[in-house]
C-alpha positions in Angstrom: -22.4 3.6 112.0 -24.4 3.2 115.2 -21.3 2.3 117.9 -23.9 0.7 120.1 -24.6 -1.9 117.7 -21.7 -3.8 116.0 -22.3 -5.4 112.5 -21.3 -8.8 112.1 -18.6 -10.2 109.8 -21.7 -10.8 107.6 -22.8 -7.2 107.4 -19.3 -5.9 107.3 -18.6 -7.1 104.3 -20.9 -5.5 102.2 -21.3 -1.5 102.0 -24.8 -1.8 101.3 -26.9 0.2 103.4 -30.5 1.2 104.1 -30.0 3.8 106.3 -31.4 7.1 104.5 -31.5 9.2 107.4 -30.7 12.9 106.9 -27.2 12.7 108.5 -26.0 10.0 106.5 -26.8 11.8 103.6 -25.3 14.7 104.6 -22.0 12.8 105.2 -22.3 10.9 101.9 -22.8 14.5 100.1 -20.0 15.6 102.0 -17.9 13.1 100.7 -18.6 13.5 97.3 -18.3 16.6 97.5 -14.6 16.9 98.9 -14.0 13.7 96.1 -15.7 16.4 93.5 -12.5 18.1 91.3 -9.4 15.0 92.0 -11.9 12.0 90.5 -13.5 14.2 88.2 -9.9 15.5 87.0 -8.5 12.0 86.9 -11.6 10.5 84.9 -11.6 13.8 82.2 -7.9 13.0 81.5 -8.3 9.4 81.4 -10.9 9.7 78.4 -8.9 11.9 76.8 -5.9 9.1 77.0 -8.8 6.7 75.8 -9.2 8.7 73.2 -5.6 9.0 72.1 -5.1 5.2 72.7 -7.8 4.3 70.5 -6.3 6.0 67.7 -3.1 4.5 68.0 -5.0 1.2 68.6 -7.1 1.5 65.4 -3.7 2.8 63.7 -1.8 -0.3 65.0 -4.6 -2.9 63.9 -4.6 -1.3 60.3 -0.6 -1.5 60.2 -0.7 -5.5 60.8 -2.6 -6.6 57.7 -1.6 -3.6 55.7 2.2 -2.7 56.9 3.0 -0.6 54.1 0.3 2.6 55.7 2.2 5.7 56.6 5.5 3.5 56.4 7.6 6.4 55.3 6.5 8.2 58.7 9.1 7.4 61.4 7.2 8.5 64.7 4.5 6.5 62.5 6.0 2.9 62.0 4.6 -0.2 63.8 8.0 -0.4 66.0 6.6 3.2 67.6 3.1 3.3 67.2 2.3 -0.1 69.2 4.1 0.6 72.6 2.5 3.8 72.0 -0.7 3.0 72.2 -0.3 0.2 75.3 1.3 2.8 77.3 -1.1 5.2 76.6 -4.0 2.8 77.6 -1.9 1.3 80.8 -0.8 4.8 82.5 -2.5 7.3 80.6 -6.1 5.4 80.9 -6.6 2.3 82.8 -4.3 3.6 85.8 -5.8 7.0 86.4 -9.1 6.6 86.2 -8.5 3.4 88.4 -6.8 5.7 90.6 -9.8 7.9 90.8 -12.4 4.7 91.3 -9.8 3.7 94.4 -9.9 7.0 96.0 -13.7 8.1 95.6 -14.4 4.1 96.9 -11.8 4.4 99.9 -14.0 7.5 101.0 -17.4 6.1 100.6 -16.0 3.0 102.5 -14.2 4.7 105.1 -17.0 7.6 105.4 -14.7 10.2 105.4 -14.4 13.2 103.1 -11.1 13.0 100.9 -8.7 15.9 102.0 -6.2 17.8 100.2 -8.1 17.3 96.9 -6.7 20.4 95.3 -2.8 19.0 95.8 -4.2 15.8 94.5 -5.1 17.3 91.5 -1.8 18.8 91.1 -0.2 15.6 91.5 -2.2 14.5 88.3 -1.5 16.9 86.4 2.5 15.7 87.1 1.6 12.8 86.3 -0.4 13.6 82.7 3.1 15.5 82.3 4.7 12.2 83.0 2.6 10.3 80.3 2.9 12.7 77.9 6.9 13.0 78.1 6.7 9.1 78.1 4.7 9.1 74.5 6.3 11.2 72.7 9.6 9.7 73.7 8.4 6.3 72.6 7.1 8.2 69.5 10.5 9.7 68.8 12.2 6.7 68.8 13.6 6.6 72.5 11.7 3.4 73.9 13.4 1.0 76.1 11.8 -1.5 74.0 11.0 -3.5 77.3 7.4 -4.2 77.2 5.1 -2.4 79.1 7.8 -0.1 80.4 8.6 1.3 77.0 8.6 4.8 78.3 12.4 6.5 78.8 14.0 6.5 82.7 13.2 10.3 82.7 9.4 9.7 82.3 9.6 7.3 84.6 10.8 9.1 87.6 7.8 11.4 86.9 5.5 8.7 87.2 6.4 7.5 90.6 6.5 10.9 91.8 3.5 11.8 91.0 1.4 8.6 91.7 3.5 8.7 95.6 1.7 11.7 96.1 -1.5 10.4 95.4 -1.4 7.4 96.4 -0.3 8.6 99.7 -3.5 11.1 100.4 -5.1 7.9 99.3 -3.7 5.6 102.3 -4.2 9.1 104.6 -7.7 8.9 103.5 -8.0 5.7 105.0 -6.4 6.2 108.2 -8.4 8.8 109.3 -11.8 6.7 108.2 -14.6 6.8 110.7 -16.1 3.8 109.7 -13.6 1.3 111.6 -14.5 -1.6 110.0 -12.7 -3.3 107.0 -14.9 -4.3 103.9 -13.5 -6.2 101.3 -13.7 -3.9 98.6 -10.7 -2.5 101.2 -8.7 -5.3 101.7 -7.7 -5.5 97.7 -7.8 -1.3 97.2 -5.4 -1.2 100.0 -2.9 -3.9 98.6 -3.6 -2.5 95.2 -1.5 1.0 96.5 0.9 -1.1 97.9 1.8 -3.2 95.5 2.0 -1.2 92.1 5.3 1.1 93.8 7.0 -2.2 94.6 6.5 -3.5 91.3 6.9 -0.3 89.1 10.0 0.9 91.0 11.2 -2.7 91.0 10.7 -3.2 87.4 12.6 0.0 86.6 15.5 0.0 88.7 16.6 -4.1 87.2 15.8 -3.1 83.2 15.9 0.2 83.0 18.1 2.3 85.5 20.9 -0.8 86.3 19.8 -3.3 84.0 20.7 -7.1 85.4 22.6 -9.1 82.2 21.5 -12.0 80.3 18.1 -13.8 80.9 17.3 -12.8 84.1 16.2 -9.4 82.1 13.3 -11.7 80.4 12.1 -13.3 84.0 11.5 -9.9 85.8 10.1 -8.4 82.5 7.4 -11.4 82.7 7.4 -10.6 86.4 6.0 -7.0 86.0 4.2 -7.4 83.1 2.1 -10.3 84.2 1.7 -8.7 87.9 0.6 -4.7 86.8 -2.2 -7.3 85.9 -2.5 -9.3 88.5 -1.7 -7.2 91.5 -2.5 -3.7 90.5 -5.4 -3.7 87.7 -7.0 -6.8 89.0 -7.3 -5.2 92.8 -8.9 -2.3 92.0 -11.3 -3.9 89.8 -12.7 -6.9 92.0 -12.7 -3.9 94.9 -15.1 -2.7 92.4 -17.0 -5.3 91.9 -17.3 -6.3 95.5 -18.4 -2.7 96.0 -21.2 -2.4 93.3 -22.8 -5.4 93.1 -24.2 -5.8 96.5 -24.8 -1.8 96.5 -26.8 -1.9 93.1 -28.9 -5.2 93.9 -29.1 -4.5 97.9 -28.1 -7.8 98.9 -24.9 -8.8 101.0 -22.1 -10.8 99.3 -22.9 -14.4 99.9 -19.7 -15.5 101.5 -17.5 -14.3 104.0 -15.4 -17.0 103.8 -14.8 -16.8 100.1 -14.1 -13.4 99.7 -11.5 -14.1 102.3 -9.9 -17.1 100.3 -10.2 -15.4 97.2 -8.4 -12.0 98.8 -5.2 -14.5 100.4 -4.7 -16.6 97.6 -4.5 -14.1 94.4 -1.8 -12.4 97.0 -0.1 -15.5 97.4 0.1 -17.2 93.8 -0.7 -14.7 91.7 3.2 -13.1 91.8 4.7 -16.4 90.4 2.8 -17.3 87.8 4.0 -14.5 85.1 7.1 -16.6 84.1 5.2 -19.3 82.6 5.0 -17.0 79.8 8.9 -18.2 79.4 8.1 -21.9 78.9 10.8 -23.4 76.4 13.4 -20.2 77.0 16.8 -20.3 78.6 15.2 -20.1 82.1 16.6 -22.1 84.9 13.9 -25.1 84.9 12.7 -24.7 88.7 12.1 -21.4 88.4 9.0 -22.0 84.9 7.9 -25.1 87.5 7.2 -22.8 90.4 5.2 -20.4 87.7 3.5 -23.1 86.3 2.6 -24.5 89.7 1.3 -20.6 90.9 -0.5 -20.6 87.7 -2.6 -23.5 88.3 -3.1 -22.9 91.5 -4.8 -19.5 90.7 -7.8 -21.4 90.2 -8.7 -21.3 93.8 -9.0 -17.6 93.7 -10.7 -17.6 90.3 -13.1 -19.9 91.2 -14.0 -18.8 94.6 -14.1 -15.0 93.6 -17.0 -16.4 90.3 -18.8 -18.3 92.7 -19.5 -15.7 95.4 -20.3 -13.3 92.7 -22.9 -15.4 90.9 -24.5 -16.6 94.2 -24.8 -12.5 94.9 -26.5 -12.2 91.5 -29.0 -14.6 91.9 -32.2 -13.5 91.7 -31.0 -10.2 90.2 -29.7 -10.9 86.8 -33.0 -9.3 85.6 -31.3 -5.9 87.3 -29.1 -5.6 84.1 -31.8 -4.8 81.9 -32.1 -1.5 84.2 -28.8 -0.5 85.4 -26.4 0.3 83.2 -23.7 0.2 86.1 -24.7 -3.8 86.4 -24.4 -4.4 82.8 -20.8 -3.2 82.8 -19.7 -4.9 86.1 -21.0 -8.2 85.6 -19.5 -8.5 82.0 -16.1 -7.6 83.7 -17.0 -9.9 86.4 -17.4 -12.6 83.8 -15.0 -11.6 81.7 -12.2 -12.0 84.6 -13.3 -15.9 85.7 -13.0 -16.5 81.8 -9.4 -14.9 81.7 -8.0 -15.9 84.4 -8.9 -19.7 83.8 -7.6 -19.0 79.9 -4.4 -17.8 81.9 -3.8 -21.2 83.7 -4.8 -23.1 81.0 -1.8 -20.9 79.3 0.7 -22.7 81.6 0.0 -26.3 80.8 3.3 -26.9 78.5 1.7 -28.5 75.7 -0.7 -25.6 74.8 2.0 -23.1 75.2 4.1 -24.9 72.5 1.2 -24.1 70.4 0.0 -20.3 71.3 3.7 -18.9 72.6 4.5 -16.2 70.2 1.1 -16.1 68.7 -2.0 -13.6 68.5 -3.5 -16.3 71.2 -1.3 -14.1 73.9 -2.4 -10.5 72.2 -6.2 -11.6 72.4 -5.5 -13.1 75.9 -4.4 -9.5 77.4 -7.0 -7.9 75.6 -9.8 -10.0 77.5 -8.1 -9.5 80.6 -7.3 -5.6 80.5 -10.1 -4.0 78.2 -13.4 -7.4 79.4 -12.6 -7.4 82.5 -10.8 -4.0 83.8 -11.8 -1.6 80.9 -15.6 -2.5 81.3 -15.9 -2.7 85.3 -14.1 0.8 85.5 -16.7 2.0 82.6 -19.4 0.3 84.9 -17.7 2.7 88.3 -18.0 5.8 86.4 -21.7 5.0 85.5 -22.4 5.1 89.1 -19.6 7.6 90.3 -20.0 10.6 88.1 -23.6 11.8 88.4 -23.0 11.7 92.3 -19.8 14.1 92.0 -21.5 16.2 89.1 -25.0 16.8 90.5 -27.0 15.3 88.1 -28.1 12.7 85.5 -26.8 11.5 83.0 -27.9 13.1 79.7 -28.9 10.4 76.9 -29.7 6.5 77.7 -29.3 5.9 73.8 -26.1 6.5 73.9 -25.1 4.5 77.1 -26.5 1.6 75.4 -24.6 2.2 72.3 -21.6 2.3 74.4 -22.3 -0.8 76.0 -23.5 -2.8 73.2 -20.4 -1.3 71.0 -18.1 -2.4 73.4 -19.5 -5.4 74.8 -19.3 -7.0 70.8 -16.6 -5.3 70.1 -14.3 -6.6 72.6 -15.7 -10.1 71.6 -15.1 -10.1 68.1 -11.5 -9.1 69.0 -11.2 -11.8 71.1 -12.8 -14.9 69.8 -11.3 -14.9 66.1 -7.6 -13.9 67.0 -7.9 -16.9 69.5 -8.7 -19.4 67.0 -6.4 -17.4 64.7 -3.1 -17.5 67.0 -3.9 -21.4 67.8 -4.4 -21.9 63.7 -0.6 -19.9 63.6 0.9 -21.6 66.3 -0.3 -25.1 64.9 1.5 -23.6 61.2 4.7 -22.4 63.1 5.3 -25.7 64.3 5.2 -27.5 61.4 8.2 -27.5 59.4 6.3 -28.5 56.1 4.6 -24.9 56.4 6.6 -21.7 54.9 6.7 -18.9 57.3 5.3 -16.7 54.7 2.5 -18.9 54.6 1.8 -18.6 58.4 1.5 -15.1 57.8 -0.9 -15.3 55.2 -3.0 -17.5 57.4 -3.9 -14.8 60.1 -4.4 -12.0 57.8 -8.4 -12.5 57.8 -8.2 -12.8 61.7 -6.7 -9.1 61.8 -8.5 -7.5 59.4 -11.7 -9.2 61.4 -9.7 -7.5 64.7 -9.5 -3.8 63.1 -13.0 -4.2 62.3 -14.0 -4.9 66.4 -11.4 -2.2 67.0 -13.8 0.5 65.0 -16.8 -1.0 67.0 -15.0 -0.1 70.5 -14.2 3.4 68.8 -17.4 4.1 68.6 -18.1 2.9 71.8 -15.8 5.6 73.4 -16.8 8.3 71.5 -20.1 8.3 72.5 -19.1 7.5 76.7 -17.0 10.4 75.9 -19.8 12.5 74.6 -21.9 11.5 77.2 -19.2 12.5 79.6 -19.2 15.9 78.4 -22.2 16.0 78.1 -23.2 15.6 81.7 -20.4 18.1 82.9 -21.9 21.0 80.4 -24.8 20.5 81.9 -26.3 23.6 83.8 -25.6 22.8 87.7 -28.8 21.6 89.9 -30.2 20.0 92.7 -29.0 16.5 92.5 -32.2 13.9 92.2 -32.4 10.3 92.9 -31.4 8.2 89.4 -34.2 6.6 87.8 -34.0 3.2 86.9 -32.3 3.3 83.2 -34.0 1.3 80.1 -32.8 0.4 77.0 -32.8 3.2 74.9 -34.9 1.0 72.1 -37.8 1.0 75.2 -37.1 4.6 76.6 -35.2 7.5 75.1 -35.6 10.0 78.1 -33.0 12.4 78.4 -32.9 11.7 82.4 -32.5 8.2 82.0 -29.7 7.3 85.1 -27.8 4.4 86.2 -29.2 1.6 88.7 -30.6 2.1 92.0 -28.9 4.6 94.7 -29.2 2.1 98.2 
């Protein structure tokens, strides 16, 4: 940027930008070019982890409503199979390619080429080693059976390790920036590589490597499990959202002021409020009070963050019927004011009576994690990949396949194992009602949820045939993206994702 002219707090906060002069362009090429082999790396593996996931997802649905499925198989059994499959999706998916959305956005913001690519991508594959040691441990029967940190202490070490490295060439990335001004997008990336080592080496060091005793094992399980959320996917993918919104539409964010009260108060309440998941357990009664109290009080952010995305959007919502990139983002975007509220809501003591211990908590994690993160990071690569490949993306049909797919599929998940896990928690609390019974209740609910789970299938096979697809291509000049239509209107080959500002 032009030193003799300083942007305001105004301009600063959004990366889009009109200047298409030749040096600009040059430096953005640049970039992308040096981001090229680590993003691209980290995306390829984390659709191959999608992949595997959805297997053991589809696998895992199957095994609730018909248990008695490759029982005999002891890698197989639900006990294995379930961890499985959400560490597969948490570290083997979600976290690497948000890892890769992070670094290619922290160059583009900073406009500064990423260096050291090449260690980077040997740092990924340690840590691909480090998932795959972690699975087939869990799969062998040697899980720690703490949630979300099923894998065994040896995997873990390789983990941190690995994402260390990375995440270090990340924060070098930064510091070296040319562009010297801070844009939002910034602020929650930069906290993001902050705060997942304190929580993951946290997490492991009080359950898994010296264990505290007794209940407090329960509170910083809740702790971790509710912040990898909160303060590591949740970052990343408003960052995301701050980033491509304004640059697909070409309109500033509307408020300075909000993004910064959003930014300050997820930090401040958002790492209390896992505990209330805890309501009614042996827990020391200030302690689910405080976590009830951050929970509510998450509302600010939530509400803050909704509003200056809508008022960004206005005026542009006809945009989604062209860019594919939109369409993704803004469901996430939507998707995350909607969980985050359900997740307050989840503190209030006499709901939790009710869904505590019910699929009302499995459905709430799936809208936050696969609505919200899943579909903004889909949304990224939509945008990200045809500038670090060199050109288009091959079929439209299938992006719209892959966003309708998911889009439903996600929703039929959600909506009937809600009203399912209230129905169960209502039956569980009645004494009158056999337990058997109970179960019987939800089994239309899960066969309904198996059914979504073969919609999202399809979904990512045909983003990962796309994928492929695009990288098989034969290499050449890269051309601006033309606006994308619904494959029903326009079945071009070329068809790309959302304007390039």
């Amino acid at each position: 940027m032009n030193s003799q002219s300083s942007p305001s707090l105004r301009q600063a906060l959004t990366p889009s930008d009109n200047d298409s002069s030749p040096e600009r362009k040059a430096l953005l090429a640049e970039i992308d070019a040096s981001c090229r082999r680590p993003v691209l790396f980290m995306f390829a593996n984390g659709l191959l982890w999608l992949m595997a996931g959805t297997a053991l997802a589809l696998l895992t649905s199957y095994k609730m409503h018909s248990p008695n499925f490759l029982a005999d198989w002891s890698w197989l059994t639900f006990g294995r199979v379930r961890p499985a499959h959400l560490n597969t999706m948490v570290y083997g998916f979600a976290s690497q390619v948000a890892i890769g959305v992070a670094i290619w956005l922290m160059c583009r913001l900073g406009r500064v080429p990423f260096m050291q690519g090449g260690l980077v991508v040997g740092a990924t594959i340690f840590w691909n080693i480090g998932v795959t040691v972690g699975i087939v441990g869990i799969l062998a029967g040697d899980s720690t059976s703490i949630e979300w940190l099923e894998m065994p202490g040896y995997a873990a070490y390789i983990l941190f390790i690995a994402y260390a490295l990375i995440a270090i060439w990340a924060i070098i990335a930064f510091r070296f920036r040319r562009e010297r001004h801070l844009y939002v997008s910034q602020w929650y990336l930069l906290a993001a590589l902050f705060w997942f080592p304190w929580l993951y080496s946290a997490a492991n060091m009080m359950l898994v490597i010296d264990p505290v005793r007794g209940t407090v094992q329960g509170a910083v399980n809740w702790w971790f499990a509710h912040n990898v959320l909160g303060l590591w996917f949740t970052p990343i993918g408003l960052a995301a959202i701050y980033y491509f919104i304004p640059k697909v539409i070409g309109r500033p964010i509307h408020s300075y002021f909000l993004s910064t009260l959003g930014f300050w108060s997820l930090a401040l309440f958002y790492n209390w409020a896992g505990i209330h998941h805890l309501i009614g357990g042996p827990m020391p009664a200030w302690l689910i009070t405080v976590s009830v109290v951050a929970s509510m009080m998450m509302i600010i952010p939530v509400v803050t963050v909704a509003i200056n995305h809508h008022m960004t959007m206005v005026g542009h919502f006809k945009k989604l019927k062209y860019s594919p990139t939109l369409r993704f983002i803004v469901f996430g975007a939507m998707s995350y004011t909607v969980v985050s509220l359900q997740g307050s809501s989840m503190a209030i003591r006499s709901l939790n009576e009710v869904t505590h211990f019910t699929h009302y908590t499995i459905a709430h994690a799936h809208l936050g994690v696969y609505a919200f993160f899943t579909m903004v990071m889909f949304g990224s690569m939509y945008y990200i990949v045809p500038r670090l490949a060199l050109r288009e993306w091959p079929s439209a049909r299938l992006i719209s396949i892959h966003f309708w797919t998911t889009a439903l599929g996600i929703l039929l998940y959600v909506v009937p194992l809600s009203v399912g896990g209230v129905l169960q928690g209502l039956a569980m609390n009645n004494p009158d009602i056999p337990f058997l019974k109970t179960v019987e209740l939800t089994k239309p609910y899960l066969v309904t949820r198996t059914f979504a789970g073969i919609l999202m299938t399809v979904g990512h096979t045909v983003f990962a045939v796309n994928f492929v697809w695009i990288l098989a291509r034969r290499r050449k000049a890269y051309q601006p993206p033309v606006p994308f239509i619904a494959a029903g209107l326009q079945q071009e080959a070329g068809a790309q994702l959302g304007k390039d500002i």
